[in-house]
DOGUBA-631284 format. One record per residue: residue number from 1; residue in one letter; y, z, x of N, C-alpha, C in turn. Coordinates in Angstrom, 2 decimals, decimal comma, padded with zeros to 5 digits. Atoms other than C-alpha are relative to their C-alpha. Example, Ala and Ser with C-alpha at 12.3 -4.5 7.8 and 13.67 -1.06 7.14 Angstrom:
! residues 2
1_A_-001,19_000,00_000,89_-004,50_007,80_012,30_001,20_000,00_000,90 .
2_S_-001,19_-000,06_-000,82_-001,06_007,14_013,67_001,09_000,73_-000,77 .
END
This chain:
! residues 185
1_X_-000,37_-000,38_-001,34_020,82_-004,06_-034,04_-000,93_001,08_000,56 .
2_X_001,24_-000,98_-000,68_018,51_-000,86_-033,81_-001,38_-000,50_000,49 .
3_X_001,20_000,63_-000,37_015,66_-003,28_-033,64_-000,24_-000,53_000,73 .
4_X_-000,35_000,48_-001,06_016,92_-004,96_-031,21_-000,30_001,03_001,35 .
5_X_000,09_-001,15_-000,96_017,00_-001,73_-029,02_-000,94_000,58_000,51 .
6_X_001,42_-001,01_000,08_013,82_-000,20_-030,20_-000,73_-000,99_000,91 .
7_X_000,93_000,65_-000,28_012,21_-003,69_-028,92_000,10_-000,12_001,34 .
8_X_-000,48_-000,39_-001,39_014,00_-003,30_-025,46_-000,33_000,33_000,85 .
9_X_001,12_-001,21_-000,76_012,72_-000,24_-024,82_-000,89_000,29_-000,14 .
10_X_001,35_-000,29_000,45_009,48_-000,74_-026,15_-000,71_-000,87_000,84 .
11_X_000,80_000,89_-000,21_008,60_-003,67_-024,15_-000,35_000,16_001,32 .
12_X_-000,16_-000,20_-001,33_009,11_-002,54_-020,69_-001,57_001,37_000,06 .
13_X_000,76_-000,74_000,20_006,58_000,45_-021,94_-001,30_-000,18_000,04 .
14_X_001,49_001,01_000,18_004,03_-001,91_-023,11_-000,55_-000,34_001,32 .
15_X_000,76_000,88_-001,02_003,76_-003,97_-019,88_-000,03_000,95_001,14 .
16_X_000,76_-001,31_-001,22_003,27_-000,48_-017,56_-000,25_001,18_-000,72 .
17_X_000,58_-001,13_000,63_001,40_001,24_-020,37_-001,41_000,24_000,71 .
18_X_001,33_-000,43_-000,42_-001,62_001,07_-018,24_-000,06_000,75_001,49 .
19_X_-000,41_-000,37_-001,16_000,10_002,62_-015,20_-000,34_-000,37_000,87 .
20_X_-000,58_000,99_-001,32_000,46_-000,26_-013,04_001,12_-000,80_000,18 .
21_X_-001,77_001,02_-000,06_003,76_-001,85_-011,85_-000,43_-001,10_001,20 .
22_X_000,07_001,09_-001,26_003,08_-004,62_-009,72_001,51_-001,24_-000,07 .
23_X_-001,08_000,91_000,90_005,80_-007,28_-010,32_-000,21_-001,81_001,70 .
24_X_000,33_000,53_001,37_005,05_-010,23_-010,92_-001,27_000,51_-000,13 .
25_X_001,38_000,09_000,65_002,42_-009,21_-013,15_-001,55_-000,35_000,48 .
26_X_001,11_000,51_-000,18_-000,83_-010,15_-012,17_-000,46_-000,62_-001,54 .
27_X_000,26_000,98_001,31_-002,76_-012,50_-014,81_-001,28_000,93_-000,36 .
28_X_001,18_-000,59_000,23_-005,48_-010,19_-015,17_-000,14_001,62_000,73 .
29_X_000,70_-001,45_-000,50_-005,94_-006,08_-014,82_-000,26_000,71_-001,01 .
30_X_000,72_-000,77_000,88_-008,85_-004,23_-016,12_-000,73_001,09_000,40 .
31_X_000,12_-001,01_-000,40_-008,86_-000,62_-015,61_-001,58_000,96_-000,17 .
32_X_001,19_-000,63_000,08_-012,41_000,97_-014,56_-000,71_001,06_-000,67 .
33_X_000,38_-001,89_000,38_-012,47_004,63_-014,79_000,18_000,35_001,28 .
34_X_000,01_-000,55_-000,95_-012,01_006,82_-012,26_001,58_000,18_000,85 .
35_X_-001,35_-000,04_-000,95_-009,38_007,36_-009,33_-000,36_-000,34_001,28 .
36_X_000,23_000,59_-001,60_-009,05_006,19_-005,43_000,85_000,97_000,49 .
37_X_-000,66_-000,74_-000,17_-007,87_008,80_-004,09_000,51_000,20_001,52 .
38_X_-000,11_000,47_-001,49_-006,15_008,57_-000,64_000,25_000,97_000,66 .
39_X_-000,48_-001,34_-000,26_-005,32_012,30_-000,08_000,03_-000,27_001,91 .
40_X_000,85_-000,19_-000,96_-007,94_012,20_003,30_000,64_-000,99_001,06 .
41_X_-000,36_000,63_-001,01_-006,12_009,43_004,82_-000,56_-001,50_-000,29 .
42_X_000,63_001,33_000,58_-006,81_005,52_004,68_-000,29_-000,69_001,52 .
43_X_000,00_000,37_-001,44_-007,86_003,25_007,58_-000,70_-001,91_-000,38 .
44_X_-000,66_000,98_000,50_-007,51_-000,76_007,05_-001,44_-001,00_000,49 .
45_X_001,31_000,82_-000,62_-010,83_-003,21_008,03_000,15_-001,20_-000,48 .
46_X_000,66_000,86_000,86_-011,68_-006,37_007,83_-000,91_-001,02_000,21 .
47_X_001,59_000,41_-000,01_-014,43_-008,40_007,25_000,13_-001,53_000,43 .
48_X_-000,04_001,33_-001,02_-014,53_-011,32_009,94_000,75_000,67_000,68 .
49_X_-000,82_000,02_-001,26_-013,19_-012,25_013,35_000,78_-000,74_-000,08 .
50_X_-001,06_000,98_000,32_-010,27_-014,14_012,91_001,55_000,53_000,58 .
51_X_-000,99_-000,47_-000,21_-007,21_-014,21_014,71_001,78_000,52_-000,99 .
52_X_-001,53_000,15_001,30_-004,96_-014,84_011,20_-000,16_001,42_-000,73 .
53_X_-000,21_-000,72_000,95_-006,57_-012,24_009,41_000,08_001,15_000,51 .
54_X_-000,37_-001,12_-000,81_-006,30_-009,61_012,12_001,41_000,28_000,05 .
55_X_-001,77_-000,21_000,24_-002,43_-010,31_012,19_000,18_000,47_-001,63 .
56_X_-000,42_-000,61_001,14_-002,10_-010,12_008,39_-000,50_001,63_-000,28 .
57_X_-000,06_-001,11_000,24_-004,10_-006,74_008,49_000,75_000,97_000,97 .
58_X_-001,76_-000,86_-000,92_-001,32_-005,77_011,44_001,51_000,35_-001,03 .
59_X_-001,10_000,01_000,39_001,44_-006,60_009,26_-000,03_001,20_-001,28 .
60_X_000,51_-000,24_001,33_-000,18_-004,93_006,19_-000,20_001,85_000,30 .
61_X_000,29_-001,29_000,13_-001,06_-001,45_008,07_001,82_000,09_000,48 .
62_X_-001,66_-000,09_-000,49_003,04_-001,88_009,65_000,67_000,48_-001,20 .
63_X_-001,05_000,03_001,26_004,39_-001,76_006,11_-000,92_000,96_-000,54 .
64_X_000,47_-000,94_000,65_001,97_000,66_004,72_000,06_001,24_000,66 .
65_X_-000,50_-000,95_-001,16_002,15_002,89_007,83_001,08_000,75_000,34 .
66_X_-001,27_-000,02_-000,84_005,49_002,59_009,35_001,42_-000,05_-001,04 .
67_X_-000,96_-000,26_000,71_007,26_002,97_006,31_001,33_000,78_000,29 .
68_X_-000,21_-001,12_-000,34_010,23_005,30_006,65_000,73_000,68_-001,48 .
69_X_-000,48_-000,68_001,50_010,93_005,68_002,75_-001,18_000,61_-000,63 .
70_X_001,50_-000,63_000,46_007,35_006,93_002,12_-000,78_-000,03_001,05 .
71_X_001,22_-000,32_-000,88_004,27_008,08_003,97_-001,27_-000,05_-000,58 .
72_X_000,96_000,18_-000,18_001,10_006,81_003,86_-001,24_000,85_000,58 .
73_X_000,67_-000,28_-001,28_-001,69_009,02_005,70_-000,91_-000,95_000,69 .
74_X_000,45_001,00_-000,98_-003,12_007,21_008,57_-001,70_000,28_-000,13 .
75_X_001,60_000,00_-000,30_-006,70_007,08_009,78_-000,31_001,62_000,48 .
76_X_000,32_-001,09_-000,31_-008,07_010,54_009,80_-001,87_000,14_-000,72 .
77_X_001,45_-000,03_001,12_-011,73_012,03_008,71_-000,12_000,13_-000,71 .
78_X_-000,10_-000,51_001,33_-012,60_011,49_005,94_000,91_-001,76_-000,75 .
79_X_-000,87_001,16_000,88_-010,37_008,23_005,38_-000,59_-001,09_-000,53 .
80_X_001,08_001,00_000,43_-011,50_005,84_003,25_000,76_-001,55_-000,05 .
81_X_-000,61_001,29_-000,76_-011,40_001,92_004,02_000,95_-000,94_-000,97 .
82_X_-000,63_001,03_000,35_-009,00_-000,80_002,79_-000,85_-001,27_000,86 .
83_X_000,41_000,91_-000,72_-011,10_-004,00_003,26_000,90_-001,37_-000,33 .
84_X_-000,22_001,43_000,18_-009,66_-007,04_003,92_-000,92_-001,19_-000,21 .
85_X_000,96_000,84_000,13_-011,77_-010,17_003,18_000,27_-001,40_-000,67 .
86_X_-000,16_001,42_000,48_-011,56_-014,10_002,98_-001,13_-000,65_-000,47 .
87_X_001,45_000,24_000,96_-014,10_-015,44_000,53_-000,52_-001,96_000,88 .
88_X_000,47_000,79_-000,77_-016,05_-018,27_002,33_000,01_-001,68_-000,54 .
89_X_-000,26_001,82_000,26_-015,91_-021,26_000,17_001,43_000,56_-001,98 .
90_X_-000,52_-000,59_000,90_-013,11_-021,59_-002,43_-000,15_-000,64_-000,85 .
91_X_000,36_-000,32_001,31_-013,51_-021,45_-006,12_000,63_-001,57_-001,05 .
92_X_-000,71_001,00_000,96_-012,28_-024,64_-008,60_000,85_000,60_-000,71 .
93_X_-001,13_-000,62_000,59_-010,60_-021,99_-010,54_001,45_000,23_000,81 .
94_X_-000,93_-000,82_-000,52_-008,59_-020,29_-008,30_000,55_-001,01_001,07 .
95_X_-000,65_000,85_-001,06_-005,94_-022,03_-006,10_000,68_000,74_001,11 .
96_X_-000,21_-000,61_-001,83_-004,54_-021,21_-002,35_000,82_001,19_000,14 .
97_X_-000,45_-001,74_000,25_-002,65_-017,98_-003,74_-000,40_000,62_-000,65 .
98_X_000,93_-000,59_000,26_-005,13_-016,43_-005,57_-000,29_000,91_000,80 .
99_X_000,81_-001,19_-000,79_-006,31_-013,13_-004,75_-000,83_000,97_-001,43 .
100_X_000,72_-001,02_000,81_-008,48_-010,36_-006,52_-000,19_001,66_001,14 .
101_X_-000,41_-001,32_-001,11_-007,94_-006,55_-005,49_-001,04_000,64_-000,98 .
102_X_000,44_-000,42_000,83_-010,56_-004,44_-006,54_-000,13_001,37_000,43 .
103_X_-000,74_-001,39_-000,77_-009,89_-000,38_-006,13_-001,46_000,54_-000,81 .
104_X_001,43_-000,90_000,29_-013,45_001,88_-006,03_000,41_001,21_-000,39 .
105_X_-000,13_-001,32_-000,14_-013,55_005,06_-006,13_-000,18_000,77_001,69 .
106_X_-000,53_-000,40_-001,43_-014,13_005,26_-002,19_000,38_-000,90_000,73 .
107_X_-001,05_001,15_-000,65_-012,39_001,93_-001,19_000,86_-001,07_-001,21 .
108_X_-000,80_001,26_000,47_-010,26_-000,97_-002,02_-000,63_-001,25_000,56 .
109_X_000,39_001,16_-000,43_-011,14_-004,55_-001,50_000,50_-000,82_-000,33 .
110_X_-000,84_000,89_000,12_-008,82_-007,36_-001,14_-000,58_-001,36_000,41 .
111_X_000,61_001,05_-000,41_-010,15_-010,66_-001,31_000,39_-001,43_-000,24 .
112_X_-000,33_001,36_000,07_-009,19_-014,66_-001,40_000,23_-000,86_000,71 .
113_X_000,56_001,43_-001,14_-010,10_-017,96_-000,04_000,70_-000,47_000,85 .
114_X_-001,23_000,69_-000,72_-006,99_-018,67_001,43_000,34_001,25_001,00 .
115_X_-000,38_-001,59_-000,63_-005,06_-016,29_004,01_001,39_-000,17_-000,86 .
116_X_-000,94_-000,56_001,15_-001,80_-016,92_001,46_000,13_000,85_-001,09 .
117_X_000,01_-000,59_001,05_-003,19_-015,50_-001,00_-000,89_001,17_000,35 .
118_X_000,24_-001,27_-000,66_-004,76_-012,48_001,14_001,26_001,11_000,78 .
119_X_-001,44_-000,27_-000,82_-001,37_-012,25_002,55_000,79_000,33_-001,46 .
120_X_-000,94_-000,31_001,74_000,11_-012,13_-001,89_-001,04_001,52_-000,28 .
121_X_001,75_-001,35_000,14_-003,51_-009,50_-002,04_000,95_001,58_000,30 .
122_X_000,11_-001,19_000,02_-002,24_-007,10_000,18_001,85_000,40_-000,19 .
123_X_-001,07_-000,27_001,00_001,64_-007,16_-001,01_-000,01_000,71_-001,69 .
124_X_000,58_-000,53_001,12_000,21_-006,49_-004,34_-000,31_001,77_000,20 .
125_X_000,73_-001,65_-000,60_-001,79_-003,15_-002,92_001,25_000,61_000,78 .
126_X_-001,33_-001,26_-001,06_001,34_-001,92_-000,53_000,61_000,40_-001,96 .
127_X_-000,46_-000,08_000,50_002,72_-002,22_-003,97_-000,26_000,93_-001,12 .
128_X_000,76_-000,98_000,67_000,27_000,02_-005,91_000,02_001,47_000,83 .
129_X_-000,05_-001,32_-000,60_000,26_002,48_-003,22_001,28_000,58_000,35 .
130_X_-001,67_-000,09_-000,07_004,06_002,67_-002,92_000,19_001,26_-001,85 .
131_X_000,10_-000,82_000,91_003,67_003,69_-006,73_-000,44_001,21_000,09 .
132_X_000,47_-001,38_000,74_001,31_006,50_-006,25_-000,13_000,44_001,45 .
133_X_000,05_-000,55_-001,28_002,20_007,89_-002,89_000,60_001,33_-001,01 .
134_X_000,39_-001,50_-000,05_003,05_011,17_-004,46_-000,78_000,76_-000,63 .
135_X_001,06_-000,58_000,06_000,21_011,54_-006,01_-001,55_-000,17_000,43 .
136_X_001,05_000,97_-001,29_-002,24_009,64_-003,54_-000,93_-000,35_-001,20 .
137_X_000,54_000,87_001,29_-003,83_008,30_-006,78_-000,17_-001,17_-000,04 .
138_X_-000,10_001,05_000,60_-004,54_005,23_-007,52_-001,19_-000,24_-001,29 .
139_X_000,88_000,65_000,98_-006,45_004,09_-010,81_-001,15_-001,29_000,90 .
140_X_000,88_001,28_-000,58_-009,65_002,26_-010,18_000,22_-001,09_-001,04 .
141_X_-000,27_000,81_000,70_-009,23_-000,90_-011,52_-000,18_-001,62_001,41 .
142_X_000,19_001,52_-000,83_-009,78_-004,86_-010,90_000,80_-001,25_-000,46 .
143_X_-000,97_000,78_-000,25_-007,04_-007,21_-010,50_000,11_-001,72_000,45 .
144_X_-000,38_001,32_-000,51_-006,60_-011,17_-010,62_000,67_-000,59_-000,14 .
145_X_-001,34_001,29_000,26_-003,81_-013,29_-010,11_-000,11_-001,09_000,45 .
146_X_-000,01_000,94_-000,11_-003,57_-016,31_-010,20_001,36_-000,77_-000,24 .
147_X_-001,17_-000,22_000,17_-000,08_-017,30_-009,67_000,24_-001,63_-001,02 .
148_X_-000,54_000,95_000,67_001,28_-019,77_-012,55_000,92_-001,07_000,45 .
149_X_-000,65_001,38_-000,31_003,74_-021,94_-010,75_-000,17_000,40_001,44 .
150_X_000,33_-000,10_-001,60_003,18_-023,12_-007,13_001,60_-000,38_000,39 .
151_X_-001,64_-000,40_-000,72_007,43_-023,03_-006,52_000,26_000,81_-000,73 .
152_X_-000,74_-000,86_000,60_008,56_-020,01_-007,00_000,94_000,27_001,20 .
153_X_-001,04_-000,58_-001,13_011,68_-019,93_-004,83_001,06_001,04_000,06 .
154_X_-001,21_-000,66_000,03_014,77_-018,42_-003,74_001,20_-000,58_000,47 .
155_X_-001,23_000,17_-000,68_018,18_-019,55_-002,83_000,71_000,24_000,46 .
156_X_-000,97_-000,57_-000,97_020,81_-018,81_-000,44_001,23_-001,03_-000,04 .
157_X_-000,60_001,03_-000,02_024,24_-020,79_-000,83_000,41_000,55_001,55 .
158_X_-000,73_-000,40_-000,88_025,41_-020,44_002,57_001,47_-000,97_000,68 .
159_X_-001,01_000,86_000,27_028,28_-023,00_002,04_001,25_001,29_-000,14 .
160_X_-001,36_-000,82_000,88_030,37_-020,12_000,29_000,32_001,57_000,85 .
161_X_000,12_-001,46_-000,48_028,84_-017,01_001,81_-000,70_-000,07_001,83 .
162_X_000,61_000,00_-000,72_027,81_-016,55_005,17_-000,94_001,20_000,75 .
163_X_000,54_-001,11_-000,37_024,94_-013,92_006,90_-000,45_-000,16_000,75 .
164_X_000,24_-000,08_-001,45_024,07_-012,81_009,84_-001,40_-000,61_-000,39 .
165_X_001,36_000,11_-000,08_020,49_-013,52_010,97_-001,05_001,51_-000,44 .
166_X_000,96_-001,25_000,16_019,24_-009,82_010,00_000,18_-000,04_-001,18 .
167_X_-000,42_-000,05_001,37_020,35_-010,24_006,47_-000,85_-001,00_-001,02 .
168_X_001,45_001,05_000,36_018,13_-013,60_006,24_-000,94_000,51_-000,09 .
169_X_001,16_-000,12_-000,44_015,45_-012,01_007,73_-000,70_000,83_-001,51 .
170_X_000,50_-001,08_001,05_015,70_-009,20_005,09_000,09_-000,79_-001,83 .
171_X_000,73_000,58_000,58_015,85_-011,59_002,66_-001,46_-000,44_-000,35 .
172_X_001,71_000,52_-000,38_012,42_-013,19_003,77_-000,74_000,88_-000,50 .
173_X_001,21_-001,17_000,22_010,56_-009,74_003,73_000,00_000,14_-001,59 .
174_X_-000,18_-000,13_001,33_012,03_-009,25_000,14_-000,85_-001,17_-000,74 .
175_X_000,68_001,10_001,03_010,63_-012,68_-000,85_-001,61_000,23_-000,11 .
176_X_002,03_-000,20_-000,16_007,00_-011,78_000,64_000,11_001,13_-001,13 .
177_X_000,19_-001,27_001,29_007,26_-008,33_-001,80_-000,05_-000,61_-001,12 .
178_X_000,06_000,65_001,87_007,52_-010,40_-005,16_-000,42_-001,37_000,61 .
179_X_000,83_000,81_-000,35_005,12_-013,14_-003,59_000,94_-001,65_-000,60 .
180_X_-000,45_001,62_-000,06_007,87_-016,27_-003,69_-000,40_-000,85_001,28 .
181_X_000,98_000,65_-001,06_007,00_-019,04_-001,87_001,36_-001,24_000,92 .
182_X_-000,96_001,26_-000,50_010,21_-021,29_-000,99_001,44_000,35_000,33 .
183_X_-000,65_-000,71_-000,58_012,85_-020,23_001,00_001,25_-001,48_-000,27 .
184_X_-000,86_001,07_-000,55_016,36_-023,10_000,60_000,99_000,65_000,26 .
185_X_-001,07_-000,17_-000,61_019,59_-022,93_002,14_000,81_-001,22_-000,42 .
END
């Protein structure tokens, strides 16, 4: 039974012994050296003209921004960039939710062929910087997921239970945070 216990609480240790929590997992992070340090303020770019990926980096500075359970600093001097970026032709490996996040020492760079999986990218990163908002830290490090099953849903019986429309909604946002992909009713 103690072994049972010890392995419990040993395992949860293991998989954020490298002080990253992302959830789900990513399939791949390998920590650089160094730190990203966001003290100075951050300010969000990205690389093309595109009307999709201009909205996703709207939605992306909204939730990193406009938080009101944490604070972010905004664009000030001195802030260093968050790039967004859709890779131009895509890869045989990697499929349409794929992303790779890779954290410098004076930026971040979020990148993948798809905008789903630029849209799973920067969920990932709100999700790193959520971690180390009180110590504006982040570990440099480089990150790829490649998500293992293409349904990962959620369910709603609404036979038994019923919810308003703001309760759905907040469902939804919850599903984008842990990058599911299938919404039934």
């Amino acid at each position: 039974m103690k072994g049972i216990i010890f392995f419990f609480l040993l395992v949860p240790h293991l998989a954020f012994s490298q002080g990253v929590n992302i959830i789900p997992y990513p399939d791949k992070i390998e920590l650089t050296g160094g730190f990203f340090n966001f003290k100075q303020g951050l300010s969000i770019k990205t690389h093309g003209d595109d009307d999709t990926l201009a909205l996703i980096a709207r939605q992306f500075a909204n939730i990193l921004f406009g938080s009101k359970k944490w604070t972010v600093p905004g664009s000030m001097p001195g802030a260093k960039n968050i790039v967004l970026h859709i890779l131009p032709v895509q890869s045989e490996t990697l499929n349409d939710e794929s992303y790779a996040i890779r954290v410098f020492k004076d930026s971040v760079l979020i990148e993948a062929s798809t905008y789903h999986g630029l849209f799973y990218g920067c969920q990932s990163a709100i999700q790193l910087f959520v971690n180390s908002v009180l110590t504006s830290e982040i570990p440099c490090m480089e990150i790829t997921d490649i998500p293992q099953y293409a349904y990962r849903g959620f369910l709603v019986d609404v036979s038994r239970h019923f919810f308003d429309v703001d309760v759905v909604k907040q469902y939804l946002d919850l599903m984008a945070q842990l990058k599911l992909n299938v919404f039934r009713s």
